[in-house]
N, C-alpha and C positions, 0 to 999 in steps of 0.2 A: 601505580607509579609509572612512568611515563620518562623514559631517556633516548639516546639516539643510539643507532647502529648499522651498519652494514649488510645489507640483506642483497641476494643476489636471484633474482627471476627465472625459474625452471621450467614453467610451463607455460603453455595457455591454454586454459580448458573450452574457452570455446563459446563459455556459455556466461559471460560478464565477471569471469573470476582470474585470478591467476596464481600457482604455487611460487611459494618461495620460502629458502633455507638462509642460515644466517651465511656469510662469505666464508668460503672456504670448508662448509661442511658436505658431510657425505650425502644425507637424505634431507627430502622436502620437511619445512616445519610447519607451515600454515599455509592459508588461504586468505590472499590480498581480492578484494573490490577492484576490477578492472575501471574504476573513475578514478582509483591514486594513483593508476600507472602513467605516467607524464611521456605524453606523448612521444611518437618514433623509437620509442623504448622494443626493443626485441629480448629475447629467450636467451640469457645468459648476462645479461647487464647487472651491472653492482650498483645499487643504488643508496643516497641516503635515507634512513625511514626514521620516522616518530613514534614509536612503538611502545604500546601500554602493558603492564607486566601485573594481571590481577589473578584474584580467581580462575579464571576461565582461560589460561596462560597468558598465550604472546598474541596483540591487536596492534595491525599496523593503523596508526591514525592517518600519516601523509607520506608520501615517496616524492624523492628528488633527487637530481641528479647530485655526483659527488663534483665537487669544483678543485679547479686541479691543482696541486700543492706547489706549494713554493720550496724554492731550492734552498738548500740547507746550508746558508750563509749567515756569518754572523754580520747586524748591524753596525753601519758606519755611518758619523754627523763627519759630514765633508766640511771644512772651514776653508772659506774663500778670504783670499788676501796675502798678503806680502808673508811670504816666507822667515819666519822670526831666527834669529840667535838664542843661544845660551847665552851669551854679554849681553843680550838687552831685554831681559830678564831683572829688572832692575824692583829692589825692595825696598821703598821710601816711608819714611814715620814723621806726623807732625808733632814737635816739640812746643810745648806751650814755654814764651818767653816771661821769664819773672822781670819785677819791675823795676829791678833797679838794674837789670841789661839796658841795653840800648834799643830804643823804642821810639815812639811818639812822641812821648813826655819828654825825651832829654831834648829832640830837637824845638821843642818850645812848638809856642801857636803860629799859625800858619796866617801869613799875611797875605791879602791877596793883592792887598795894593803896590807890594814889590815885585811883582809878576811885569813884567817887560811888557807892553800892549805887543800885542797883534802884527800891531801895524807897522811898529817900526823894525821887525826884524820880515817881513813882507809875509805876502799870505803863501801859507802853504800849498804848494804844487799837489797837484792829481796825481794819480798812478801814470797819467799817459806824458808828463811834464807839462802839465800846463799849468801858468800859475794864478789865474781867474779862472773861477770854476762858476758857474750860475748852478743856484739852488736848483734841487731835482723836485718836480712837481710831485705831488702827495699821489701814489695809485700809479703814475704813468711812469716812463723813458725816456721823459722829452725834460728838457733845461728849462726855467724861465721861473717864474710867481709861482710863490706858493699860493694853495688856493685856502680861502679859510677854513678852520675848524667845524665838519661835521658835512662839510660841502660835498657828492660823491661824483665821482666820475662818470661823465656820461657815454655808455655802451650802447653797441650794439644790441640788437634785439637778440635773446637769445634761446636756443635752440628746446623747442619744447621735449619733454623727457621723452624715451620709447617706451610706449607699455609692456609692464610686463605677465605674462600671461601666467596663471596658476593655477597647476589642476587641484579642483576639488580633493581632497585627501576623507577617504572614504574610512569611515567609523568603524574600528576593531571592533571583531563579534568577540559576543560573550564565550567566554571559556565556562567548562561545565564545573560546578559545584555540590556535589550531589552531598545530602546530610546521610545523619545515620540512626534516623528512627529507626526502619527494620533490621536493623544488625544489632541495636540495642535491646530490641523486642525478642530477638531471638536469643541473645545472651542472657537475659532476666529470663526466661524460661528452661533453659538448661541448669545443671546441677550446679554448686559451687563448685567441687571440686571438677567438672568438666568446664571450668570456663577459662581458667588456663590455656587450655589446650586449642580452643575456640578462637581464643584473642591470637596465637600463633598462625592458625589455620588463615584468619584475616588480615595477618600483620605479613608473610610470606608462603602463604600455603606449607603444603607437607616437607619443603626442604626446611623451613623453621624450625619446623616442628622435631623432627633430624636434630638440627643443632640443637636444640635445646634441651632436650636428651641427652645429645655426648657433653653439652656442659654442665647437666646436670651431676654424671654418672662420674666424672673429671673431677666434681668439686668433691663428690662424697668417697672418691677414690682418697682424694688428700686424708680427708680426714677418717678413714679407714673404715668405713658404714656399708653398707651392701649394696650391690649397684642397681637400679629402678628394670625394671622391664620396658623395654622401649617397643618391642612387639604388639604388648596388648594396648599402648598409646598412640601408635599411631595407627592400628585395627578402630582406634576411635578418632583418631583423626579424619581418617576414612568417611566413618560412618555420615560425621557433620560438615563434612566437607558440602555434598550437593546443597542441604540447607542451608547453611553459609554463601555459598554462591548467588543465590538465588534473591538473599535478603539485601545483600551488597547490591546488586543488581536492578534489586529493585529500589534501592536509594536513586541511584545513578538514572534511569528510568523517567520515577519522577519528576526527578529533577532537570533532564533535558525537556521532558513535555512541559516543565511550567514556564523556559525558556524556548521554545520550539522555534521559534519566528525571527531571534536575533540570536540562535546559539550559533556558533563555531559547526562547520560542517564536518571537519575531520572529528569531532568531539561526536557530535551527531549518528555520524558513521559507525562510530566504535561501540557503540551504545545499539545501536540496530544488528549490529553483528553478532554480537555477546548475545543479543536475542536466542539465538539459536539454539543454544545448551543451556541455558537460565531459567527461559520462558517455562514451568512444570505444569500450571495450575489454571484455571478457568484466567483467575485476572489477570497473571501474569503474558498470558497469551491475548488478552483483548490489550491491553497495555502495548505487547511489543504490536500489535496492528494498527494500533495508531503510529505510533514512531515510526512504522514502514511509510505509511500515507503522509506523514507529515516532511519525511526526510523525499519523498517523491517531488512533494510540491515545492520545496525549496529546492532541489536540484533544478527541477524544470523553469524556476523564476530566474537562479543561478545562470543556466545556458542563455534566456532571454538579454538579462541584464552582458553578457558576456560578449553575444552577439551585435549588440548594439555598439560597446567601448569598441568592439575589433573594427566596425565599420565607420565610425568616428574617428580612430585614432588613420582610419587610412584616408578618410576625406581631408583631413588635417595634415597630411603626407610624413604621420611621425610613422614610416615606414617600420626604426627597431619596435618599438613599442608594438605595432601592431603584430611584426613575426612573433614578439615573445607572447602575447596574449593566445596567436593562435596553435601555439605548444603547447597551454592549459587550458582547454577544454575542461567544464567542471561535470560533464556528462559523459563515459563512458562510448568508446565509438563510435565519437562523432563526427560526421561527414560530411566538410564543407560544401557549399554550393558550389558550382565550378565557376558562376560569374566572380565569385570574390576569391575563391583557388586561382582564377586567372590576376587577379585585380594583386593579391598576394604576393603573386613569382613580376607582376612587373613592377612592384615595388622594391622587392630584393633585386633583381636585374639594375634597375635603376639607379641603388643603393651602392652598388660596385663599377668606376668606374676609374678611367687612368687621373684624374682631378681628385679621387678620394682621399684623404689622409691615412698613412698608417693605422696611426690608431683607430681610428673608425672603421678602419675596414676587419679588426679583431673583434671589434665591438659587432658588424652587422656580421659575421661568419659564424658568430657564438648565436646568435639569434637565429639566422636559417639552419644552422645542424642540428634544431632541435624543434622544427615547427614543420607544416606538413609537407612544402614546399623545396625542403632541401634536395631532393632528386633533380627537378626540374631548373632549380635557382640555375643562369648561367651570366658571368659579368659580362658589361658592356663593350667593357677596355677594362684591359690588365698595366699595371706602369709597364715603361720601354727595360728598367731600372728596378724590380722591386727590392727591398731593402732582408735581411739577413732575417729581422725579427717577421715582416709578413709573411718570407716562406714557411719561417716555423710552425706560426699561425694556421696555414694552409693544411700544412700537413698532421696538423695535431687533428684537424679536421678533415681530412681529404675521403677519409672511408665514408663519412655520413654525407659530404657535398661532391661527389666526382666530376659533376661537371663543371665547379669553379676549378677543381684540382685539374682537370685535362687545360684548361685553358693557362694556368701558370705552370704545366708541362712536369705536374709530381704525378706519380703511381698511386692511386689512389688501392691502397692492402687494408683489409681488415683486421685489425688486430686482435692476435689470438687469444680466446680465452683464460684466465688465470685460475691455476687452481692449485688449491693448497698443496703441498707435498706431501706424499703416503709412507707413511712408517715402513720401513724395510721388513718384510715377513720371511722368517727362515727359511728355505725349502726344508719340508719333512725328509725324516731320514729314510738314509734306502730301506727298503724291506728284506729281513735273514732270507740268507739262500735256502733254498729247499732242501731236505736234508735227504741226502741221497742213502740209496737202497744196500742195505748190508750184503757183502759178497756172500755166495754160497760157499757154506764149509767143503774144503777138500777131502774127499773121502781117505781114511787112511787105511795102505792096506793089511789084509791080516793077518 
């Protein structure tokens, strides 16, 4: 099963891995693939992760950064317009009139030939007093002949549309699907009465297994029965545990190799990882060496296809696009070339300048405090004037960008690590005084 959580980065070992604990705990829990850590990422960062919860514990599928919360205000619909009364506030109902009120009917039919002409009470005046008016041409602003029905006005040539430009929108990979022949095969091979315990073991490993027990032991309490040994249950939970693992695993397995070529990489990943403790047996172990090979050659087509978008999107001068691409690297330590490292910073350079828009320039500072270039980034022109919300901006960012932050004149501080608060520990009590030496008796004399 697979949810989100807060994991926070402990180590780096050095060698394409990295530890990390969930936020706020005491010890490392796992070991992350140095290809999900999103770049400029350092030793103590809190990130968001995708993390898979099976057999084999806790797999992080993807890591990202957390995005920053919004303040805790309630929502308001702003109404534009004239300021209302309580008196004009008014509640109106239509009453249908019966027929023998006064109506239509009583005043009789309507003659039209008693209607005064036009003409002898004179033509009615315009809005501006004038009391000839020339009909207004059909389409136009100008006075004079109507033109006849159907006729159209003749325009100007008019302005051919802008094209609009649309990026390909590239095909969602397959998400993993793994069946459950080998979990089934392994269940029809065990006892009945062990398969209870099996289906727990796969449904939530051994904390399941736990609960099901104290609700066991909980029901037959009610009804006053002897309560189960949970000892020797979960001594067999134990035992089916590895084989269990192993069968699950190998669902999962197959299933990403008959998908290898359009699977999900973080799927992919997770599935190579789990290798390591699953793999027991001749097949299982040629099984997870293709998966290493196959997930090789999709990273490596991965960086190609990756490299190309990043120098596209900079020949096209969509300068954010290009800084955010080169924050995700989908190969593990990788190390731009310095022509387009250079081609990069004069893009963000160029990106920032005193003509920029606010907003845009929150939009290009979220991009360089997270791509390789943020040390170097420096703007062109800063406003004479910047506004309340860009310093914000700056400074929410200033530890990752220092040298935009020197040029609009903040401190660029790193901010200090967060860490859970530790339970208050007694001090131990003093230890008894030593029990001092019984005085010599006084001799008495005789």
């Amino acid at each position: 099963m697979s949810r989100r959580i807060d994991v926070e980065l402990t180590s780096d070992r050095g060698d394409g891995s990295w530890t990390w604990r969930a936020a706020g705990a005491r010890e490392p829990r796992g070991v992350v693939d140095a290809a999900l850590v999103p770049g400029g990422t350092k030793v103590g960062d809190v990130l968001r992760a995708d993390a898979d919860f099976d057999l084999d514990g806790v797999s992080i599928v993807s890591l990202a950064p957390i995005q920053a919360k919004r303040r805790n205000e309630a929502e308001r619909i702003e109404v534009l317009g004239r300021p209302g009364r309580d008196d004009d506030l008014v509640t109106s109902s239509l009453v249908r009139r019966e027929r023998g009120e006064r109506g239509r009917r009583d005043r009789g039919p309507r003659d039209r030939g008693d209607r005064p002409d036009r003409g002898e009470r004179g033509e009615r005046p315009d809005r501006r007093g004038r009391g000839d008016r020339e009909p207004r041409r059909e389409g136009t602003g100008e006075r004079g002949e109507r033109r006849p029905h159907g006729e159209r006005a003749e325009r100007g040539p008019r302005r051919p549309p802008r094209p609009r430009v649309e990026e390909p929108q590239k095909p969602k990979p397959k998400r993993l699907r793994a069946g459950r022949a080998h979990r089934a095969a392994v269940l029809e091979e065990l006892p009945p009465e062990h398969r209870p315990i099996a289906e727990q073991v796969l449904a939530g490993d051994i904390p399941a297994v736990r609960q099901a027990i104290d609700k066991e032991n909980a029901a037959r309490k009610e009804r006053n029965e002897p309560a189960i040994n949970g000892e020797e249950l979960l001594a067999l939970a134990e035992k089916l545990r590895p084989r269990l693992r192993t069968a699950e695993w190998r669902d999962r397995a197959e299933a990403a190799l008959a998908d290898v070529d359009e699977l999900d990489l973080r799927d992919l990943r997770s599935v190579v990882v789990a290798a390591d403790t699953a793999a027991r047996d001749d097949d299982t172990r040629a099984l997870a060496a293709q998966l290493r090979d196959a997930l090789a050659r999709r990273v490596d087509r991965a960086h190609e296809e990756w490299m190309a978008e990043l120098t596209e999107a900079l020949d096209s001068g969509r300068s954010v696009r290009a800084l955010r691409l080169s924050s995700r690297p989908p190969k593990a330590g990788t190390i731009l070339d310095p022509a387009l490292v250079e081609r990069l910073t004069d893009a963000a350079n160029t990106s920032m300048t005193a003509l920029t828009a606010p907003d845009r320039w929150g939009v290009v500072l979220e991009a360089i405090a997270f791509s390789p270039v943020r040390l170097t980034a420096t703007p062109q022109s800063t406003p004479e004037q910047p506004s309340e919300a860009l310093l914000t901006t700056v400074r929410k960012y200033a530890g990752r960008v220092p040298q935009v932050a020197a040029a609009f004149g903040v401190e660029a501080v790193s901010e200090p690590r967060k860490r859970a608060p530790r339970k208050a520990v007694p001090p131990p009590p003093p230890p008894p005084p030593p029990p001092t030496a019984a005085e010599p008796a006084s001799e008495q004399p005789e």
